[in-house]
C-alpha positions as CSV (number, residue, x, y, z in Angstrom):
1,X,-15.0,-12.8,-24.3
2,X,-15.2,-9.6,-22.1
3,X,-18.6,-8.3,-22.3
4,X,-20.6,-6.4,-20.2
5,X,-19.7,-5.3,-16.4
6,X,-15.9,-5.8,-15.8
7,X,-16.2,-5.5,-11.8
8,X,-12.9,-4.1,-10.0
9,X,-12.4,-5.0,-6.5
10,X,-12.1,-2.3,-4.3
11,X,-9.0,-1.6,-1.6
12,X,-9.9,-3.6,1.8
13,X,-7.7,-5.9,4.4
14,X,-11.0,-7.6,5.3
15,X,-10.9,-10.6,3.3
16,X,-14.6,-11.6,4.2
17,X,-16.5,-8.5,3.6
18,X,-14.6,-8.4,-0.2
19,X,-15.6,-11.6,-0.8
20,X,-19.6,-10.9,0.1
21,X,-19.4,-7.9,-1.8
22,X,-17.7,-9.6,-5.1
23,X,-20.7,-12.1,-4.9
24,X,-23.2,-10.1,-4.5
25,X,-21.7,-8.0,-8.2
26,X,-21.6,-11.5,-9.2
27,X,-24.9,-12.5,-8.4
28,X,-26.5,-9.5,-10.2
29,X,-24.5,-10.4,-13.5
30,X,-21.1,-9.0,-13.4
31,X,-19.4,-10.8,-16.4
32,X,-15.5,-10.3,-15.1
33,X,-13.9,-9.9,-12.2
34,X,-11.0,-7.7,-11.9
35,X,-8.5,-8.2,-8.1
36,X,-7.1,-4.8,-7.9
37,X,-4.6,-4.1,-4.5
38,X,-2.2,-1.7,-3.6
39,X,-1.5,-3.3,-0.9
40,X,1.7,-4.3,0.5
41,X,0.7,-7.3,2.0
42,X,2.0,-10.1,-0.2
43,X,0.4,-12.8,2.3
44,X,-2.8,-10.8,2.3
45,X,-3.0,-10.5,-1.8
46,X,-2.4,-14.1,-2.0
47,X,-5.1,-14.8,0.4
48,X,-7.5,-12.6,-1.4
49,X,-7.0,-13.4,-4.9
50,X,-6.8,-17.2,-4.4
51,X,-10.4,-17.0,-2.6
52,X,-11.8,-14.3,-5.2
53,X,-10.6,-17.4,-7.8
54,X,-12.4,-20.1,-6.5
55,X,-15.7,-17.6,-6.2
56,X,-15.4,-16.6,-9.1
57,X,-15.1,-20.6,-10.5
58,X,-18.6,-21.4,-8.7
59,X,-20.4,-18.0,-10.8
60,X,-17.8,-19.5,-13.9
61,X,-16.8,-15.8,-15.1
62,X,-13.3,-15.4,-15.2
63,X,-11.1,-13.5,-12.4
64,X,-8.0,-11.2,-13.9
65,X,-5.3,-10.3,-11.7
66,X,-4.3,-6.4,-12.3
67,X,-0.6,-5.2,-12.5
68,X,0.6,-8.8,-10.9
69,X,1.9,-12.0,-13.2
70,X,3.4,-13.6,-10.4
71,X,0.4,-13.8,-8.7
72,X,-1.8,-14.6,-11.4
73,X,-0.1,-17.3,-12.1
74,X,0.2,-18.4,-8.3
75,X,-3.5,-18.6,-8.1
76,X,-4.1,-19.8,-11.1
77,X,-6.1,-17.0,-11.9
78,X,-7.9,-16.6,-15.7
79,X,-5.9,-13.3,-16.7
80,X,-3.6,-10.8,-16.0
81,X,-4.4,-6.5,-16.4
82,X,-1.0,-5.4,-17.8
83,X,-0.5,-1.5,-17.5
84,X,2.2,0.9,-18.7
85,X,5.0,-0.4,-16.4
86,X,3.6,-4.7,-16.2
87,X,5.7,-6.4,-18.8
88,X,4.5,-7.3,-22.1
89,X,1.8,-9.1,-23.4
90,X,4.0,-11.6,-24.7
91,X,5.8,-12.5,-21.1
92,X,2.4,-13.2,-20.1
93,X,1.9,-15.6,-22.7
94,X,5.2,-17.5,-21.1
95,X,4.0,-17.4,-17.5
96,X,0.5,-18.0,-17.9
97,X,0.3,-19.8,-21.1
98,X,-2.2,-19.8,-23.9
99,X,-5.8,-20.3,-22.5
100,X,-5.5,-17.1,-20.4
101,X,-6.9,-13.7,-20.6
102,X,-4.2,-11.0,-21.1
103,X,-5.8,-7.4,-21.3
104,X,-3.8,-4.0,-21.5
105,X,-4.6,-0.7,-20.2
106,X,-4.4,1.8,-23.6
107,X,-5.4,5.0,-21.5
108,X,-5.8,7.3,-24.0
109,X,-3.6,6.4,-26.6
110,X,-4.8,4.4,-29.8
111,X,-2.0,3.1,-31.3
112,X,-0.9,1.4,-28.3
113,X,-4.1,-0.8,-28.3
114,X,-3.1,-1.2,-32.4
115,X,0.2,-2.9,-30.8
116,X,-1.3,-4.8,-28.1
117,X,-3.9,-6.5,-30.3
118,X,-0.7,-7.0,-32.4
119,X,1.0,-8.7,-29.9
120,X,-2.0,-11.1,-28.6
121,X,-3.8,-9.1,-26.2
122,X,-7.5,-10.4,-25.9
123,X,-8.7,-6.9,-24.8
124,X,-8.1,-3.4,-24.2
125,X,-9.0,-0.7,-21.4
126,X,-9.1,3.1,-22.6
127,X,-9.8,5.5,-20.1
128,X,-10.8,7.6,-18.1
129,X,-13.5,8.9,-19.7
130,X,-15.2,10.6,-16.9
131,X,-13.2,11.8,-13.8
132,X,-12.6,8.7,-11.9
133,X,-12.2,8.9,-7.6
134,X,-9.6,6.1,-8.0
135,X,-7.5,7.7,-10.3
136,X,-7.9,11.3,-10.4
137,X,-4.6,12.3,-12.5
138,X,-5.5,9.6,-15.4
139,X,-5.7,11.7,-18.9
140,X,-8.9,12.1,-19.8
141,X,-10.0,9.6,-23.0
142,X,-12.0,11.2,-25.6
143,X,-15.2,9.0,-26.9
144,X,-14.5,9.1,-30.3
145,X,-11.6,6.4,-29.1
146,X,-14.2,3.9,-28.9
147,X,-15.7,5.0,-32.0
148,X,-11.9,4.5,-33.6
149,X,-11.3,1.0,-31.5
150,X,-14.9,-0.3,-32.7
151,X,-14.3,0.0,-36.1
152,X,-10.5,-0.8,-36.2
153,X,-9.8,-3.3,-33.3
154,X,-11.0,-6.9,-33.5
155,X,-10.2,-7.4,-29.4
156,X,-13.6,-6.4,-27.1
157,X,-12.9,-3.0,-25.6
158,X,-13.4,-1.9,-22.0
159,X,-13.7,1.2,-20.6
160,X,-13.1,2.8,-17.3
161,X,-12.8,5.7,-15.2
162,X,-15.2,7.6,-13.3
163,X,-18.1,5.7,-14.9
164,X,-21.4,5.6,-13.5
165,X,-24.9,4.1,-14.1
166,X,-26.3,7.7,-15.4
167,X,-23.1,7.8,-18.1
168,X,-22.3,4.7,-19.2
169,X,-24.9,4.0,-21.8
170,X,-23.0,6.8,-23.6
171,X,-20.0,4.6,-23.6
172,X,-22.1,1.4,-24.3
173,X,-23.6,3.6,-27.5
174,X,-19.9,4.3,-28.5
175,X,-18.9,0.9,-28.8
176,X,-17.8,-0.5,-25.0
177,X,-17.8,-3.9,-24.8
178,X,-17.7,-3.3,-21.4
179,X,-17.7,-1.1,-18.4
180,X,-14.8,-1.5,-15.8
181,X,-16.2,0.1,-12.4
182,X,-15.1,0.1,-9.0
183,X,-16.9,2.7,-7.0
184,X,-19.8,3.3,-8.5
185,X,-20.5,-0.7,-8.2
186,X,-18.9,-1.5,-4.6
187,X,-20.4,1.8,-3.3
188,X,-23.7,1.7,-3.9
189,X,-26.4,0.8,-0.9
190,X,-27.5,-2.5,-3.2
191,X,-24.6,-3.9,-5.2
192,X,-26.3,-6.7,-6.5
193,X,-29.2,-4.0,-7.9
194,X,-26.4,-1.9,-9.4
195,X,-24.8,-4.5,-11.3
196,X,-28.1,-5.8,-12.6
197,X,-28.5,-2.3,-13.7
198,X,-25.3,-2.3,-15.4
199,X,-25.3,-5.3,-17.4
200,X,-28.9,-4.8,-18.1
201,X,-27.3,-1.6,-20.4
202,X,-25.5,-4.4,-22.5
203,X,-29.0,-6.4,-23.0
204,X,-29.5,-4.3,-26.4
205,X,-26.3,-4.4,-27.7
206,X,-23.5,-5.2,-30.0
């Protein structure tokens, strides 16, 4: 089950200094992890993904590998993030089997979350709902979609993009089941304080 604060990994080479500041968002209660590279470095995204998995083991919340099955599947990792271009939910389901988490990105598009749950997803991602750093030309997502998902969708709901500790209780209110953050999290002078702070938002809810 994805609740709460869905913690992406930010862009770094240095294997060491992602792995101290994944623990320290685990250690203040992030609920999912989320290995997010652009890099090029197939050695390198090995190396980090298979450490991020057994971390993530040791706090037992559950690491998803974004936009990669291949190396999901190589690190035995708990899930794969599927996007527009990643496959389908269902060649997932071959490579990483049953037990695993499969979540799709739904931007800002309903009825592709309707089809996703249809085809087995356990979650869906709208967004961005705020203007996100990471992603600036994302379409902006409307919060009456979470309104729409909550009341339609059986699958948790995550949303992401540009979200921050002051505007995500609006999000939360909505119906999030969760809050997907990068900067905002990895940023911050304290990250274990911030993602205290940002689970704490999920203490009341749903």
């Amino acid at each position: 089950m994805i609740k709460g604060l869905y913690a992406i990994t930010p862009d770094t080479p240095d294997t060491e200094t992602l792995l101290a500041r994944v623990k320290l968002a685990l250690e203040g209660g992030a609920a999912a992890v989320q290995y997010r590279s652009k890099s090029g470095d197939t050695a390198l995204r090995h190396e980090q993904a298979n450490e991020l998995a057994a971390l993530c083991r040791e706090f037992l919340v559950p690491l998803i590998i974004n936009d990669d099955l291949r190396l999901a599947d190589l690190v035995d990792a708990d899930g794969v993030h599927l996007g527009k271009d990643d496959g389908t939910v269902r060649e997932a389901r071959l490579v990483l089997g049953s037990d695993k988490l499969v979540g799709v990105s739904c931007y800002d598009d309903f009825n592709r979350a309707v089809a996703a749950e249809r085809e087995g997803a356990d979650y869906v991602a709208f967004g961005s709902f705020f203007p996100s750093p990471t992603k600036p030309e994302a379409p902006p997502a409307p919060l009456d979609l979470l309104r729409l998902a909550r009341a339609r969708l059986q699958v948790p709901v995550v949303a992401i993009g540009g979200i921050t500790l002051e505007n995500s209780a609006t999000l939360v209110t909505a119906g999030a089941d969760a809050v997907a953050v990068i900067t905002a999290l990895f940023d911050s002078p304290d990250i274990q304080i911030t993602a205290a702070a940002f689970a704490a938002k999920f203490a009341t809810q749903h």
